[in-house]
PDBQT receptor file of N, H, CA, C and O in Angstrom, charges set to zero:
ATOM      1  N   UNK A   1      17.083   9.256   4.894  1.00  0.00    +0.000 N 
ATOM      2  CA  UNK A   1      16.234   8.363   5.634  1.00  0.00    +0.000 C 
ATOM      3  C   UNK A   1      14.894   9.027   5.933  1.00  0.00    +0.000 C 
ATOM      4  O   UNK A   1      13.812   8.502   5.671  1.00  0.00    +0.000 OA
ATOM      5  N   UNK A   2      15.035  10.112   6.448  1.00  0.00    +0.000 N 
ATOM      6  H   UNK A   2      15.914  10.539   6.661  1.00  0.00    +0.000 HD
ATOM      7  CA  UNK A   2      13.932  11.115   6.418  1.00  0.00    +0.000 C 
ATOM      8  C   UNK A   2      12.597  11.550   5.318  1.00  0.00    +0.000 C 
ATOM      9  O   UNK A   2      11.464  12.024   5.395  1.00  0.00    +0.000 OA
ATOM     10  N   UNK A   3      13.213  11.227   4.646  1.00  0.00    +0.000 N 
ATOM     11  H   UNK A   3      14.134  10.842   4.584  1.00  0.00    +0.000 HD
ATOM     12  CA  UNK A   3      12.707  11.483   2.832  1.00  0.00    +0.000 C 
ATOM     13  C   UNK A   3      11.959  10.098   2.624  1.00  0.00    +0.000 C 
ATOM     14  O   UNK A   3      10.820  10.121   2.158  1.00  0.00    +0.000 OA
ATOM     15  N   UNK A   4      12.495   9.032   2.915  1.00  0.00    +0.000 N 
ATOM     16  H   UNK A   4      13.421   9.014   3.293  1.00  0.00    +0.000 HD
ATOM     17  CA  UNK A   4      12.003   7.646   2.743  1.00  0.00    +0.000 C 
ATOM     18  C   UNK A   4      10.530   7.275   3.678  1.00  0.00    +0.000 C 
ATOM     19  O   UNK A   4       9.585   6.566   3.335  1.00  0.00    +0.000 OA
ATOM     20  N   UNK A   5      10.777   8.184   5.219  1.00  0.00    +0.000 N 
ATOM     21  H   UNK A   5      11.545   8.760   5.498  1.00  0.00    +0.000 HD
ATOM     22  CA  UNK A   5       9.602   7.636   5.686  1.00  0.00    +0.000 C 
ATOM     23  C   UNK A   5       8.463   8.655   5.589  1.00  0.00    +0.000 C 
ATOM     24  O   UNK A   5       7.286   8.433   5.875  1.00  0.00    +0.000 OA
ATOM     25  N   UNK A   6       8.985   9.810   5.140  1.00  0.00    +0.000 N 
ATOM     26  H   UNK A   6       9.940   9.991   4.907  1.00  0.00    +0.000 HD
ATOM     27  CA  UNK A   6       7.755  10.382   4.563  1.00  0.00    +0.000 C 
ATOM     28  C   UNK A   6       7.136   9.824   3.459  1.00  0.00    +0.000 C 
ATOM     29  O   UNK A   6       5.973   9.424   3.516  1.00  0.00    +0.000 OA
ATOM     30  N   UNK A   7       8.146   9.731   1.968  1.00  0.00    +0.000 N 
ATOM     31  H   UNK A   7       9.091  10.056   1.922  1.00  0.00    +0.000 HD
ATOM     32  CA  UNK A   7       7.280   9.137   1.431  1.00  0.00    +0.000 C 
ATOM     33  C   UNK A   7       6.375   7.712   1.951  1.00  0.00    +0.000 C 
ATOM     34  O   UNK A   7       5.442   7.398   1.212  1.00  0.00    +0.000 OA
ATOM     35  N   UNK A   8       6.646   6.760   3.317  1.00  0.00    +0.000 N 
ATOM     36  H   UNK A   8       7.404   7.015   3.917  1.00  0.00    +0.000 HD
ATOM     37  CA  UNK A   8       5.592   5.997   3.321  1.00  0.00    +0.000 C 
ATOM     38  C   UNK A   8       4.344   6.496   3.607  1.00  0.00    +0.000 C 
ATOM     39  O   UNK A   8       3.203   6.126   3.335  1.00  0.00    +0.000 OA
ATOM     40  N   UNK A   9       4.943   7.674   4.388  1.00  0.00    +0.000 N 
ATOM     41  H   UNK A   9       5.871   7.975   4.609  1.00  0.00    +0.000 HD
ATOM     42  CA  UNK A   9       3.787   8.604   5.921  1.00  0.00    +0.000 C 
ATOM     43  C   UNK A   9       2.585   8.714   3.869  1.00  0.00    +0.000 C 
ATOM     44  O   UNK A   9       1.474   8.317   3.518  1.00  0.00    +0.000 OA
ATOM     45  N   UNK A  10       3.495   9.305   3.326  1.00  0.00    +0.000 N 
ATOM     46  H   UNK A  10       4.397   9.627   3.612  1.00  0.00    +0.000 HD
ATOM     47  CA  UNK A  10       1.984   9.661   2.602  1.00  0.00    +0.000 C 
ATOM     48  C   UNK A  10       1.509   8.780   2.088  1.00  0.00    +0.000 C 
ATOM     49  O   UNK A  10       0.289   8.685   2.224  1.00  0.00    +0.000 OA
ATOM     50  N   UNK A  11       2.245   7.695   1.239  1.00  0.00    +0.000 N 
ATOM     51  H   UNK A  11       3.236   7.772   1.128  1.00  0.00    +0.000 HD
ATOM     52  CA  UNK A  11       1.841   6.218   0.706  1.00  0.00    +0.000 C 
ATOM     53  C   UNK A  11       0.702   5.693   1.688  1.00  0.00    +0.000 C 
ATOM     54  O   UNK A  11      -0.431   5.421   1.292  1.00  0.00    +0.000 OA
ATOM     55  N   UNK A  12       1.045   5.598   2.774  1.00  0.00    +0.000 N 
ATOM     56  H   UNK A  12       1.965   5.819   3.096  1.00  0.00    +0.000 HD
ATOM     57  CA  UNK A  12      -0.025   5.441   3.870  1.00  0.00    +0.000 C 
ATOM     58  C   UNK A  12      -1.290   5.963   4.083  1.00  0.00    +0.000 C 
ATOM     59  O   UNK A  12      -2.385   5.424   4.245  1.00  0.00    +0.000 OA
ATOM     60  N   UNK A  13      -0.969   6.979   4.055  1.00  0.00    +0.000 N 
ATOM     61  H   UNK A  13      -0.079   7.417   3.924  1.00  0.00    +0.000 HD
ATOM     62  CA  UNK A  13      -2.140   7.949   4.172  1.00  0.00    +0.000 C 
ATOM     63  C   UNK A  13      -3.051   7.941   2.685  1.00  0.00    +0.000 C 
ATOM     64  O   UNK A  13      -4.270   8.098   2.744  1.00  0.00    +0.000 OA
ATOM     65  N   UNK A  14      -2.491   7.783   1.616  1.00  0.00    +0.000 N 
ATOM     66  H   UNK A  14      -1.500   7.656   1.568  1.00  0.00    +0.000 HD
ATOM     67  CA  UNK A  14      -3.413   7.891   0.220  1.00  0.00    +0.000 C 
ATOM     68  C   UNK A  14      -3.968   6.539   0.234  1.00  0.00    +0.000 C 
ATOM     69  O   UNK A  14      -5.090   6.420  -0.258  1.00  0.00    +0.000 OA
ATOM     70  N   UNK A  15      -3.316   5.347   0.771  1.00  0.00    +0.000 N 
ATOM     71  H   UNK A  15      -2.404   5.443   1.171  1.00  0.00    +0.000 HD
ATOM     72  CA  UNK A  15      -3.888   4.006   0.927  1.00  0.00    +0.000 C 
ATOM     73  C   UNK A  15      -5.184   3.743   1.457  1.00  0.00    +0.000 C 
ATOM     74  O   UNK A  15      -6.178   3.170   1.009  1.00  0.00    +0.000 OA
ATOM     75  N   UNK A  16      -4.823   4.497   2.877  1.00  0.00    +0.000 N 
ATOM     76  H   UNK A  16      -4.016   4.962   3.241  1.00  0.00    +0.000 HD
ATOM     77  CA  UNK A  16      -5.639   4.352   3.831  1.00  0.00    +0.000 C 
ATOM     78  C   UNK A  16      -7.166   5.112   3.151  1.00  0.00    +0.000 C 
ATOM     79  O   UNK A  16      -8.198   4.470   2.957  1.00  0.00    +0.000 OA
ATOM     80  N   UNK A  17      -7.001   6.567   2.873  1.00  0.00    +0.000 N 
ATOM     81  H   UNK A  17      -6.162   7.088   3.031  1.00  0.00    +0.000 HD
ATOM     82  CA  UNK A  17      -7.695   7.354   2.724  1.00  0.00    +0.000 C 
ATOM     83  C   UNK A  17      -8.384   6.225   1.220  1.00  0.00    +0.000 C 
ATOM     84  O   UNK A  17      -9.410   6.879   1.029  1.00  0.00    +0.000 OA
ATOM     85  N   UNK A  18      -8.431   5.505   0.554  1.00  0.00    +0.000 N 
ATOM     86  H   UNK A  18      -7.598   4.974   0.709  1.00  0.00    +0.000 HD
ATOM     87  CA  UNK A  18      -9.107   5.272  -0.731  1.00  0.00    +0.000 C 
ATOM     88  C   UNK A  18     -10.536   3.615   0.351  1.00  0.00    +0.000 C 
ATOM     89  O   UNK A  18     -11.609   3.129  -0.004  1.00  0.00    +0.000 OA
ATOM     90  N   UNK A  19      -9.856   3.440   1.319  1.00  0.00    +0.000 N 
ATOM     91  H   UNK A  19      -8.983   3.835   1.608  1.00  0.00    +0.000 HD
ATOM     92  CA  UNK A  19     -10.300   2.053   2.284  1.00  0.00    +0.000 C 
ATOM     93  C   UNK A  19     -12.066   2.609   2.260  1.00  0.00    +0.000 C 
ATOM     94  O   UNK A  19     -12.249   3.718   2.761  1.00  0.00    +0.000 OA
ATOM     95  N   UNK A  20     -13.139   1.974   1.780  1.00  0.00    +0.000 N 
ATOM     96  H   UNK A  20     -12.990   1.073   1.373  1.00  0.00    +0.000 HD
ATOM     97  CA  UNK A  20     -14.191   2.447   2.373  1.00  0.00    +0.000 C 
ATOM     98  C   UNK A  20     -15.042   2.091   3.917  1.00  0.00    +0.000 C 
ATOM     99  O   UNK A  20     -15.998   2.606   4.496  1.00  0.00    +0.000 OA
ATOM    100  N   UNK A  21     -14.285   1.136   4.150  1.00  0.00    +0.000 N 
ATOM    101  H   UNK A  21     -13.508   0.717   3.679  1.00  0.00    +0.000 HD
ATOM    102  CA  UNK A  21     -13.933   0.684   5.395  1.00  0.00    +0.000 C 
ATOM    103  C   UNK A  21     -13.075  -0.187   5.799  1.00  0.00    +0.000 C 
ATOM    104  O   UNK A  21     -12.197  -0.322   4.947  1.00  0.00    +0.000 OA
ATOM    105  N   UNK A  22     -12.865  -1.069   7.016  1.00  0.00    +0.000 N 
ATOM    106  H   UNK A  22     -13.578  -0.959   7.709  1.00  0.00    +0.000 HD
ATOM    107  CA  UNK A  22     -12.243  -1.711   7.273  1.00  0.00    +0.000 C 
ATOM    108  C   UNK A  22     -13.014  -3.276   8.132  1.00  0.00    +0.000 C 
ATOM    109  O   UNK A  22     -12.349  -4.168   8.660  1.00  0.00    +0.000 OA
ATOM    110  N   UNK A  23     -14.684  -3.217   8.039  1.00  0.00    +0.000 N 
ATOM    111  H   UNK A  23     -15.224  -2.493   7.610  1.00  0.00    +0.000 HD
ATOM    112  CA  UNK A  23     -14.829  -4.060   9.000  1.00  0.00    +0.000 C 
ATOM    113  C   UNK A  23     -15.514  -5.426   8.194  1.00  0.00    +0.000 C 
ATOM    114  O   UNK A  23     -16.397  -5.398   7.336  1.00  0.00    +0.000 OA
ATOM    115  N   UNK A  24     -14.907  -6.458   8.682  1.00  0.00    +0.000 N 
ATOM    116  H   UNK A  24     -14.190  -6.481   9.379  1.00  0.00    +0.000 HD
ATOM    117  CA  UNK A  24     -15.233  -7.654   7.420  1.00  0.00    +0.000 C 
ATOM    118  C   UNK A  24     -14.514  -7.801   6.525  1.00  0.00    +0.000 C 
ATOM    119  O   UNK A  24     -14.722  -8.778   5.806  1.00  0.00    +0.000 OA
ATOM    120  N   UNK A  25     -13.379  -6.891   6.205  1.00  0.00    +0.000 N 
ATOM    121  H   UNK A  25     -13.210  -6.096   6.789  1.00  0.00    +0.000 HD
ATOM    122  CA  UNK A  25     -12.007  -6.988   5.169  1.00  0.00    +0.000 C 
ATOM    123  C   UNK A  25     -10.736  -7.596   5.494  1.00  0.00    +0.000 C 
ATOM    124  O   UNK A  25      -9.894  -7.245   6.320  1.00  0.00    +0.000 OA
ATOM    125  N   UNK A  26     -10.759  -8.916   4.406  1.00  0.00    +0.000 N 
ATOM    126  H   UNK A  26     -11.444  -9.200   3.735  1.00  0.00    +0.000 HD
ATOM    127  CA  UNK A  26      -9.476  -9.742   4.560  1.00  0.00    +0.000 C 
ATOM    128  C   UNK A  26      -8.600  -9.833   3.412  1.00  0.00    +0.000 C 
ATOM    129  O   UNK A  26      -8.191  -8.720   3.082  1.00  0.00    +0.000 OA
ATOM    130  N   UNK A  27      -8.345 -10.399   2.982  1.00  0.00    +0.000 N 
ATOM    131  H   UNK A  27      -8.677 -11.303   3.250  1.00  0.00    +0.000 HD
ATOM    132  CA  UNK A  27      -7.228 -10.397   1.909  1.00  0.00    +0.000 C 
ATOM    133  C   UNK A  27      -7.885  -9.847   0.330  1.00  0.00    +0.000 C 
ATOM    134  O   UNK A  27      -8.278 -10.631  -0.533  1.00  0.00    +0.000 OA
ATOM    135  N   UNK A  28      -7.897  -8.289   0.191  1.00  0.00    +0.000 N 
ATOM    136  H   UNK A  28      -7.578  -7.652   0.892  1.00  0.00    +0.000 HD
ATOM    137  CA  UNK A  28      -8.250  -8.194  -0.956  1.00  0.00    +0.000 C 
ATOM    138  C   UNK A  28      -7.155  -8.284  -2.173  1.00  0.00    +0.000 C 
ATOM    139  O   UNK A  28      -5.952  -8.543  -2.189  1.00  0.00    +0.000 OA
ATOM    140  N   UNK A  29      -7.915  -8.022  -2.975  1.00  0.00    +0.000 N 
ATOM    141  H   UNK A  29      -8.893  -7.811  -2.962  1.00  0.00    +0.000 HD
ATOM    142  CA  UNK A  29      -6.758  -8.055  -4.387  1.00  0.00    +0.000 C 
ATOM    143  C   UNK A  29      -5.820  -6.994  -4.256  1.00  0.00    +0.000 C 
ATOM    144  O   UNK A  29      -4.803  -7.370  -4.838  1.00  0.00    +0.000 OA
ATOM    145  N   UNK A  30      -5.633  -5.730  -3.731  1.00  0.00    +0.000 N 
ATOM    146  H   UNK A  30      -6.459  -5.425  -3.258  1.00  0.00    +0.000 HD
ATOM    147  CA  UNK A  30      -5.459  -4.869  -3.412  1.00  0.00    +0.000 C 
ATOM    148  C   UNK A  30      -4.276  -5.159  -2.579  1.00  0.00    +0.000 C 
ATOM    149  O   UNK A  30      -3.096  -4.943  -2.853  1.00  0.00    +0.000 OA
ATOM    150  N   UNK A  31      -4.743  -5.643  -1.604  1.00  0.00    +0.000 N 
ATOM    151  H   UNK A  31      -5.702  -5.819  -1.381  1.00  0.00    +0.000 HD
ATOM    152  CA  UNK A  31      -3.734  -5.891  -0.583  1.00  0.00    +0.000 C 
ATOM    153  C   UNK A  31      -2.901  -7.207  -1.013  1.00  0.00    +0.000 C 
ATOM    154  O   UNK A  31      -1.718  -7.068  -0.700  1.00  0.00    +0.000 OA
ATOM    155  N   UNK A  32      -3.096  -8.099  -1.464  1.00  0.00    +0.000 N 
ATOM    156  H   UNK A  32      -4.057  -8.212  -1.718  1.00  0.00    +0.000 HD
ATOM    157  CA  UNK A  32      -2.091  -9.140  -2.283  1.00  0.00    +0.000 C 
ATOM    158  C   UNK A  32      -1.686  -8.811  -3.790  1.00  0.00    +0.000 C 
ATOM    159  O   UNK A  32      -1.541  -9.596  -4.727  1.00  0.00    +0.000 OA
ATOM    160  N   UNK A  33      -1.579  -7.765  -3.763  1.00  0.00    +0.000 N 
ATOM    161  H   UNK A  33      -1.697  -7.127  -3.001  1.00  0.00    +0.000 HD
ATOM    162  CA  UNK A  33      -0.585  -7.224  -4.792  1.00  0.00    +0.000 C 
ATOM    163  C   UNK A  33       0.326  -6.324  -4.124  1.00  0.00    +0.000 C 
ATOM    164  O   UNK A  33       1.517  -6.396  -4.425  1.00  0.00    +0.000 OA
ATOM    165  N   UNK A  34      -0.098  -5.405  -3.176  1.00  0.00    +0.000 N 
ATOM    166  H   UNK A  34      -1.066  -5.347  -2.931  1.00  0.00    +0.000 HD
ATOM    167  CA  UNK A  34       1.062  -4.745  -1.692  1.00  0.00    +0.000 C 
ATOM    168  C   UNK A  34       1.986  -6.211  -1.646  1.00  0.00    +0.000 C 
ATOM    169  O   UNK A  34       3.007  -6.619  -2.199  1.00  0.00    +0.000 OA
ATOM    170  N   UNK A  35       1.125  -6.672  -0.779  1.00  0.00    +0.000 N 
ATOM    171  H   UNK A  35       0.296  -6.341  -0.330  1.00  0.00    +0.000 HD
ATOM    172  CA  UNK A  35       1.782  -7.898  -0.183  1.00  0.00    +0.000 C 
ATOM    173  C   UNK A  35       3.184  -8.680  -0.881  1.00  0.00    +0.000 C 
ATOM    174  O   UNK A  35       4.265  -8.960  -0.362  1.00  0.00    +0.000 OA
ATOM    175  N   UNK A  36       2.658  -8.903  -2.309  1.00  0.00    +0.000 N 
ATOM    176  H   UNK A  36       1.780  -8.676  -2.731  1.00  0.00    +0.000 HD
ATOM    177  CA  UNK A  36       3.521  -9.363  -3.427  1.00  0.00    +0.000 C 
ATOM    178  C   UNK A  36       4.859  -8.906  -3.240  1.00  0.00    +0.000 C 
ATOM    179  O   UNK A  36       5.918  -9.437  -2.905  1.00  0.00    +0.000 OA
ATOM    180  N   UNK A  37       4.379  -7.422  -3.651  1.00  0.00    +0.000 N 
ATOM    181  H   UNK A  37       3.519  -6.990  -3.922  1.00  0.00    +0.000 HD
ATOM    182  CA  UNK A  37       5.539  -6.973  -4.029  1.00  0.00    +0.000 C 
ATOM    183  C   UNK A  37       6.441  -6.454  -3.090  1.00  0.00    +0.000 C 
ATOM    184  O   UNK A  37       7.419  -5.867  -3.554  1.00  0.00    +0.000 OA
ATOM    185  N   UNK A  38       6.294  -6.568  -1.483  1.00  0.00    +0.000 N 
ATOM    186  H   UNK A  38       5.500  -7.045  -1.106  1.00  0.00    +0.000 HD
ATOM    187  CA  UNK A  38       6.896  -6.446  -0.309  1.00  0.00    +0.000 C 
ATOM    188  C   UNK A  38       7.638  -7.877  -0.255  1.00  0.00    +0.000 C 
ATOM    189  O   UNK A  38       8.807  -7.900   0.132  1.00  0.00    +0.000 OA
ATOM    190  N   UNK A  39       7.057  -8.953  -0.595  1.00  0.00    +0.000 N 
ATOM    191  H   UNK A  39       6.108  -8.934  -0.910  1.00  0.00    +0.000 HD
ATOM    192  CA  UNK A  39       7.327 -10.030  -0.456  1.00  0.00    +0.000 C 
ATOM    193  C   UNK A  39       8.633 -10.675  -1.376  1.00  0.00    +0.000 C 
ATOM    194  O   UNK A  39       9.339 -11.672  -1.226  1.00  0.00    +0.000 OA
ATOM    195  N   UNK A  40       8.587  -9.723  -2.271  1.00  0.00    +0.000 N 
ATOM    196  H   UNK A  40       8.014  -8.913  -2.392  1.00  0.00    +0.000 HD
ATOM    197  CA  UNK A  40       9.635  -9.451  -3.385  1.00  0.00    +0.000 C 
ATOM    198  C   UNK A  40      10.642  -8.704  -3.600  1.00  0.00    +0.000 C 
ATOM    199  O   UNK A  40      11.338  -8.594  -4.609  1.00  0.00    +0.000 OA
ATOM    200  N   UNK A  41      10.722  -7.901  -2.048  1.00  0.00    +0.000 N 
ATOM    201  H   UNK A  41      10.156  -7.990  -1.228  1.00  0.00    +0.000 HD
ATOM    202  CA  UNK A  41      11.647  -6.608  -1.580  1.00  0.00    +0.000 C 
ATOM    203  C   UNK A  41      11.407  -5.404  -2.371  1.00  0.00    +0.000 C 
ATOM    204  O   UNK A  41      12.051  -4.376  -2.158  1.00  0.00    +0.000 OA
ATOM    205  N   UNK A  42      10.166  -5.516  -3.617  1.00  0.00    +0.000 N 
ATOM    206  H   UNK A  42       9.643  -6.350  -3.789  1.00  0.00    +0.000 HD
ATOM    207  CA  UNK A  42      10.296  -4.444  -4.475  1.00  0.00    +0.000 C 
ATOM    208  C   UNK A  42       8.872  -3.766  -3.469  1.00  0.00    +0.000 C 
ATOM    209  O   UNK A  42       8.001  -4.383  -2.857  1.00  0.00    +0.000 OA
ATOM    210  N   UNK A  43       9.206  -1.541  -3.699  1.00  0.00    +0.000 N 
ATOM    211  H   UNK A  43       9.913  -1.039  -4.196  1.00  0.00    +0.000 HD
ATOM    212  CA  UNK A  43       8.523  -0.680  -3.122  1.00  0.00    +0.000 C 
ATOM    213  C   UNK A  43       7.263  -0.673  -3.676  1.00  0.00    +0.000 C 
ATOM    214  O   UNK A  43       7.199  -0.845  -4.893  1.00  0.00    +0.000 OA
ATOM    215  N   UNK A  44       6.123  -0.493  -2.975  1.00  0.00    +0.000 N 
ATOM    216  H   UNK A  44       6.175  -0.353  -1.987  1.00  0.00    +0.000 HD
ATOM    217  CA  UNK A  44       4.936   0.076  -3.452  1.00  0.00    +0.000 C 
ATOM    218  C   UNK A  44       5.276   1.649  -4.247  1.00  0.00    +0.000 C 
ATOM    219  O   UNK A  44       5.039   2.088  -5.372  1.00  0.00    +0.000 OA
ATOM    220  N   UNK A  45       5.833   2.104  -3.234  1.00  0.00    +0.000 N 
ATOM    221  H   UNK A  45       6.025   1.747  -2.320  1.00  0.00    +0.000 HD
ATOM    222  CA  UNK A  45       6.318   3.423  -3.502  1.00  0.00    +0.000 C 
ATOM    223  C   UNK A  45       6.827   3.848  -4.517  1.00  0.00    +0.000 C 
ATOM    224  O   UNK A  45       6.791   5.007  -4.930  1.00  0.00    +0.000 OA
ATOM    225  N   UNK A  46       7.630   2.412  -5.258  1.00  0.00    +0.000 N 
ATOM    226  H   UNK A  46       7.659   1.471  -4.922  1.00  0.00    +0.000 HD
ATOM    227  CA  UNK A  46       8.419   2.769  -7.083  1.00  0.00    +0.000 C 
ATOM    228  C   UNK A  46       7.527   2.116  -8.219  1.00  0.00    +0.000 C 
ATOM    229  O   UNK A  46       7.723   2.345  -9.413  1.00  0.00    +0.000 OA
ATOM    230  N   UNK A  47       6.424   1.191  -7.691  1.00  0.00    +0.000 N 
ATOM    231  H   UNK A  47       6.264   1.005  -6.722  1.00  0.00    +0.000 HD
ATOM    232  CA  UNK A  47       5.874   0.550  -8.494  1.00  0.00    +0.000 C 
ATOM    233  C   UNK A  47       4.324   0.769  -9.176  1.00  0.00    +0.000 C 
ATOM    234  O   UNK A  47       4.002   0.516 -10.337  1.00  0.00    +0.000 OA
ATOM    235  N   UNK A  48       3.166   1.514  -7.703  1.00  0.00    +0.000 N 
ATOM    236  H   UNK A  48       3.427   1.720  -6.760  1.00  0.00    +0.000 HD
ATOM    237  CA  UNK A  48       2.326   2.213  -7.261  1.00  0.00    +0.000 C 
ATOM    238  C   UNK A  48       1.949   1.298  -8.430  1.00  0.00    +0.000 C 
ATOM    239  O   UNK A  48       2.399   1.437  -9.567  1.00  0.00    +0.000 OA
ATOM    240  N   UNK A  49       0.820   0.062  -7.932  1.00  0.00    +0.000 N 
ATOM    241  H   UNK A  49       0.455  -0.051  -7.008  1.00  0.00    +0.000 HD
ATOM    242  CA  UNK A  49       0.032  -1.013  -8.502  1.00  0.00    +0.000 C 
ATOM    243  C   UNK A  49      -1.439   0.133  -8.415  1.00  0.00    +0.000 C 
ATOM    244  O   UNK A  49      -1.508   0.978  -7.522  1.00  0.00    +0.000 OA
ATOM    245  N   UNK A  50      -2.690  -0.050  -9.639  1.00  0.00    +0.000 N 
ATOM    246  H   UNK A  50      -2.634  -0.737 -10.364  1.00  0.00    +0.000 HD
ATOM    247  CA  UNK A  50      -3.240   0.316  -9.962  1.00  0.00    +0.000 C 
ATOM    248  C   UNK A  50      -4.612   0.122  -8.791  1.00  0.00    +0.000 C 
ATOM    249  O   UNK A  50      -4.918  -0.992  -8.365  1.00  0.00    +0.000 OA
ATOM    250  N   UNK A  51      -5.228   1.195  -8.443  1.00  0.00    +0.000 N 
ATOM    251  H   UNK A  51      -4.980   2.100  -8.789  1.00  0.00    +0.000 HD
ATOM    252  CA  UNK A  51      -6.187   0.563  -7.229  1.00  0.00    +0.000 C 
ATOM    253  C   UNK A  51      -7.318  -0.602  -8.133  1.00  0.00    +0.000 C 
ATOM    254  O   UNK A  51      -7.370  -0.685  -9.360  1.00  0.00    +0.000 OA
ATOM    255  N   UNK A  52      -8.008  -1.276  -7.322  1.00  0.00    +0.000 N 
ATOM    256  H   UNK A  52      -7.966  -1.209  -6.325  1.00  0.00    +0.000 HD
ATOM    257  CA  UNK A  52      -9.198  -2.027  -7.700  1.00  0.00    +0.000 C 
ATOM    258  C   UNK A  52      -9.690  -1.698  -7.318  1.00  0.00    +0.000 C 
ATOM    259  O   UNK A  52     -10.864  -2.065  -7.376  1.00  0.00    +0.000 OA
TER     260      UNK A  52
């Protein structure tokens, strides 16, 4: 279990870290392809969609 939320801690963190900001940002392509595939029970974490 331990192993699992690290890998988000960093998934998170490499996400976050690529954002050039955050103010005025709504549904990018980016984030509805996350979205998707959460929405689909499948991991970012096994699938790692290509940035835009």
């Amino acid at each position: 279990m331990f192993n699992s939320i690290e890998r988000w801690i960093d998934f998170a963190r490499d996400e976050i870290g690529h954002w050039p900001t955050t103010k005025g940002l709504g549904m990018d392509q980016r984030t509805e392809i996350l979205t998707r595939l959460l929405a689909h029970d499948e991991s970012p974490l096994d699938t790692q969609p290509p940035l835009q």
